[in-house]
N, CA, C and O of each residue as an XYZ file, in Angstrom:
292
protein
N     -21.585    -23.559     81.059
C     -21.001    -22.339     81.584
C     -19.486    -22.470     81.590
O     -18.727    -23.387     81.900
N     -19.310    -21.207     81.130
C     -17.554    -21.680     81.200
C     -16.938    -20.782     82.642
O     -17.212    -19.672     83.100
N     -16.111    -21.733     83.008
C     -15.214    -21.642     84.071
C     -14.366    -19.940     83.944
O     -14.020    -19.676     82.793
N     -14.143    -19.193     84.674
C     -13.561    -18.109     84.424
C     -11.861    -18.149     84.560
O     -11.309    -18.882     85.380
N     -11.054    -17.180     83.559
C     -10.117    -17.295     84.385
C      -9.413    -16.042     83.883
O      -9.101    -15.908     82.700
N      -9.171    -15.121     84.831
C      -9.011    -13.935     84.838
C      -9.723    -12.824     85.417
O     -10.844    -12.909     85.918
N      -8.979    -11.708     85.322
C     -10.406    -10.747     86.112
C     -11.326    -10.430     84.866
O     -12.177     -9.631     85.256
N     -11.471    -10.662     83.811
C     -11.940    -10.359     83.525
C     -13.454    -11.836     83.103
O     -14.648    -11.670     82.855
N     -12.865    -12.750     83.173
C     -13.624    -14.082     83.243
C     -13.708    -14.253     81.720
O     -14.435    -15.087     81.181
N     -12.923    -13.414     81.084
C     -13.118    -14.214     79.623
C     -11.525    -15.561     79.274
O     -10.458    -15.527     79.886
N     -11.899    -16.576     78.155
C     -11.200    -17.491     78.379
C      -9.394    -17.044     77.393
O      -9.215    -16.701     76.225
N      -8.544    -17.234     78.365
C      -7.134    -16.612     77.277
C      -7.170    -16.775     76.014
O      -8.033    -17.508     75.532
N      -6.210    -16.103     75.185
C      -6.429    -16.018     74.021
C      -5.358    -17.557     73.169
O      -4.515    -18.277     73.703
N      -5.683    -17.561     72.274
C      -4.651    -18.881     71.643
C      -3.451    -18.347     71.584
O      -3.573    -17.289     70.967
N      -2.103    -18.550     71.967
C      -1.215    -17.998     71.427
C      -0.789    -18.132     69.566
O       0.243    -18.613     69.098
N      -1.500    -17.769     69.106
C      -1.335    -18.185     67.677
C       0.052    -17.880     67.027
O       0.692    -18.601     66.262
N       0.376    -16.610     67.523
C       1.847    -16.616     67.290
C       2.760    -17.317     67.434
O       3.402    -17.616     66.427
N       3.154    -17.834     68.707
C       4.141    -18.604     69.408
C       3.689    -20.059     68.721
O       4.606    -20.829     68.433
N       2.522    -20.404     68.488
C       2.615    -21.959     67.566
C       2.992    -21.709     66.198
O       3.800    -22.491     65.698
N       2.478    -20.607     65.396
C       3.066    -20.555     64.118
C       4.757    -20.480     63.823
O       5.427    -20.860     62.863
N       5.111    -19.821     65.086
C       6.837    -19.582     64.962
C       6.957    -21.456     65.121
O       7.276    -22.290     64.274
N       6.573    -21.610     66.494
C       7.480    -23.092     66.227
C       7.452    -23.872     65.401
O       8.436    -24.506     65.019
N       6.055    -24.000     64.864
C       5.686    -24.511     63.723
C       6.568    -25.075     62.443
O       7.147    -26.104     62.095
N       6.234    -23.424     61.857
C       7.267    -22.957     60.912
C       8.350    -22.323     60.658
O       8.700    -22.046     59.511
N       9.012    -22.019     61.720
C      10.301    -21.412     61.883
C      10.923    -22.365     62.665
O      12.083    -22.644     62.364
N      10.447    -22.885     63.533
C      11.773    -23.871     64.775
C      11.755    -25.187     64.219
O      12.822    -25.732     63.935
N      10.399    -25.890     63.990
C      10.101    -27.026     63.471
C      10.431    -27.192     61.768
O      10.508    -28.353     61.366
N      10.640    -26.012     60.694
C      10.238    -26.485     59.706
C       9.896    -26.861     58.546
O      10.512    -27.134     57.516
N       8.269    -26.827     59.008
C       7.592    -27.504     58.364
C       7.009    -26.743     57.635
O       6.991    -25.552     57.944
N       6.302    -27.229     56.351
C       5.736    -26.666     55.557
C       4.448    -25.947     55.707
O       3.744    -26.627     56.453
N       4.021    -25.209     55.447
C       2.393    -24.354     55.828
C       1.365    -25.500     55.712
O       0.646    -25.836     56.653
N       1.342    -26.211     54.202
C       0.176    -27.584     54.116
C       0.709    -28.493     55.177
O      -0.252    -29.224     55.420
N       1.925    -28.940     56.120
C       2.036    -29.867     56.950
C       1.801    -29.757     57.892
O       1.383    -30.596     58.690
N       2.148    -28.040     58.103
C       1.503    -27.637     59.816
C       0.077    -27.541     59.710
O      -0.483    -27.869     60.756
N      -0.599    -27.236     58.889
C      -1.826    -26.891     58.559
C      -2.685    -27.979     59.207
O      -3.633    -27.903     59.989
N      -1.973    -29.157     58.561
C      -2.586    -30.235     58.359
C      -2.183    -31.308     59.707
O      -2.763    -32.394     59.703
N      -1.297    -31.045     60.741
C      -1.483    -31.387     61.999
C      -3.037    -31.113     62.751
O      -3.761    -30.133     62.576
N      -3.254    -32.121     63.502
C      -4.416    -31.918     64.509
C      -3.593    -31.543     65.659
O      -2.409    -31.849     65.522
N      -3.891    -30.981     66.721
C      -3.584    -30.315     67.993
C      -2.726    -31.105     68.746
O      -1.705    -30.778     69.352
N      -3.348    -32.350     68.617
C      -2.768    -33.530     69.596
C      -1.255    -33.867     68.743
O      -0.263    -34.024     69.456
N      -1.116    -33.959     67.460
C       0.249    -33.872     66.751
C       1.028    -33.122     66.821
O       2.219    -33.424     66.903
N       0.579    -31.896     66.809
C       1.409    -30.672     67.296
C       1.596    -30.521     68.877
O       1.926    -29.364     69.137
N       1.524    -31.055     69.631
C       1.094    -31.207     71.252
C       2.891    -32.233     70.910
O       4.099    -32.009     70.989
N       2.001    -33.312     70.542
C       3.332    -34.219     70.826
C       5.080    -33.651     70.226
O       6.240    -33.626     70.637
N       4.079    -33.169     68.721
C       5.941    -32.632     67.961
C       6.648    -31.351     68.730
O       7.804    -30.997     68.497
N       5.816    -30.747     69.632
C       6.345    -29.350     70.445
C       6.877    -30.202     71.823
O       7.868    -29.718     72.370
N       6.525    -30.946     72.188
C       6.991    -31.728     73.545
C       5.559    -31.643     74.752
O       5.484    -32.392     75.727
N       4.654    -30.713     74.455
C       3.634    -30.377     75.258
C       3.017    -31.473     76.085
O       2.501    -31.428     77.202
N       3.213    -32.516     75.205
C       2.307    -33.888     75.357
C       3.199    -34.692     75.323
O       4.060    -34.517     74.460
N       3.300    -35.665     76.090
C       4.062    -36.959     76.369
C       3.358    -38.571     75.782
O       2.142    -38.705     75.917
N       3.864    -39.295     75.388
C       3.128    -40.867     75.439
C       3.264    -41.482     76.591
O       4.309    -41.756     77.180
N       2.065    -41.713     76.928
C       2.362    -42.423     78.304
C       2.685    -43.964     78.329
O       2.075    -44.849     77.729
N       3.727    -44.083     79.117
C       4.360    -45.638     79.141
C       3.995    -46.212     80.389
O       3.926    -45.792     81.545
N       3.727    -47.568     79.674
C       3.543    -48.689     80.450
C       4.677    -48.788     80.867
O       5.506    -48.747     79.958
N       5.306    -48.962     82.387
C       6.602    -49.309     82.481
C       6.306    -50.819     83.468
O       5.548    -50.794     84.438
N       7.060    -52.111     83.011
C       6.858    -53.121     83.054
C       7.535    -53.116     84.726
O       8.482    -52.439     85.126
N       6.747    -54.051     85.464
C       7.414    -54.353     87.028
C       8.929    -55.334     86.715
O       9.338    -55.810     85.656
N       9.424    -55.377     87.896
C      10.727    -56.249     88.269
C      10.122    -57.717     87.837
O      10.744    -58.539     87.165
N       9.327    -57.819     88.143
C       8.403    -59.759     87.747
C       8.267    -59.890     86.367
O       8.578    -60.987     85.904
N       7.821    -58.907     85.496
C       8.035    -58.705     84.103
C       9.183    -58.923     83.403
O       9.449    -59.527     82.363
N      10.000    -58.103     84.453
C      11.482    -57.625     83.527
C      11.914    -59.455     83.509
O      12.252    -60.139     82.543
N      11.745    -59.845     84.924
C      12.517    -61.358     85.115
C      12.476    -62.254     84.398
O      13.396    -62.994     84.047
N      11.021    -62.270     84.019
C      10.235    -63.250     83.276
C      10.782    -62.822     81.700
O      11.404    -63.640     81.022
N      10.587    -61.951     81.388
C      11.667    -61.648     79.827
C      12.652    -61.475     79.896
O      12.996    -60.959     78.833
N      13.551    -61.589     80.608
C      15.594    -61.675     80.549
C      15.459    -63.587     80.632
O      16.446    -64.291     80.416
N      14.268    -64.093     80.930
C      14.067    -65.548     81.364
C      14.345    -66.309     80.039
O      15.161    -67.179     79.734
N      13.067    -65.462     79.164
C      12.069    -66.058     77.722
C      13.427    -65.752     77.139
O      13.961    -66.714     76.587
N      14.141    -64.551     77.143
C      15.141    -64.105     76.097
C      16.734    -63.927     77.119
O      16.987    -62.881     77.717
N      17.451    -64.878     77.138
C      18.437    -64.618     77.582
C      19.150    -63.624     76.361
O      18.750    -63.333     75.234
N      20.479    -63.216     77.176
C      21.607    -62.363     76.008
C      22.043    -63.402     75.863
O      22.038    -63.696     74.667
N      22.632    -64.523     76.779
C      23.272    -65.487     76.136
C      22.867    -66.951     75.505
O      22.304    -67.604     76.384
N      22.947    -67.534     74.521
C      22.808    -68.810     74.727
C      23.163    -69.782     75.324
O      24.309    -69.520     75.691
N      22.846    -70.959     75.729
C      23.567    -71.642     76.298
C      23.879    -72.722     76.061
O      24.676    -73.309     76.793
């Protein structure tokens, strides 16, 4: 069952427009390159989607400024 959202309970529409402009007008790219993105590529190249980072603790950081000084000595 799908979840409703609207008064009318049907599900929004794709903005198909607004991805084809960025696509191929802000981004671009060629029709076979946008074409040929999966969602999650186009997610990331629009900014929609982030990579999520590991961000290393203070005990991490220590331990590699340790292994790799800037200086020699």
């Amino acid at each position: 069952m799908r979840a409703a959202s609207g008064a009318s309970g049907a599900a929004p529409a794709f903005p198909w427009e607004a991805v084809l402009h960025a696509g191929l007008y802000r981004m671009r790219l060629s029709a076979r390159d946008f074409w040929a993105m999966t969602p999650r590529e186009l997610g990331f190249a629009l900014g929609l989607l982030r990579p999520s980072a590991v961000v290393p603790g203070r005990g991490a950081v220590t331990a590699l400024m340790q292994a790799f000084p800037d200086e020699m000595e």
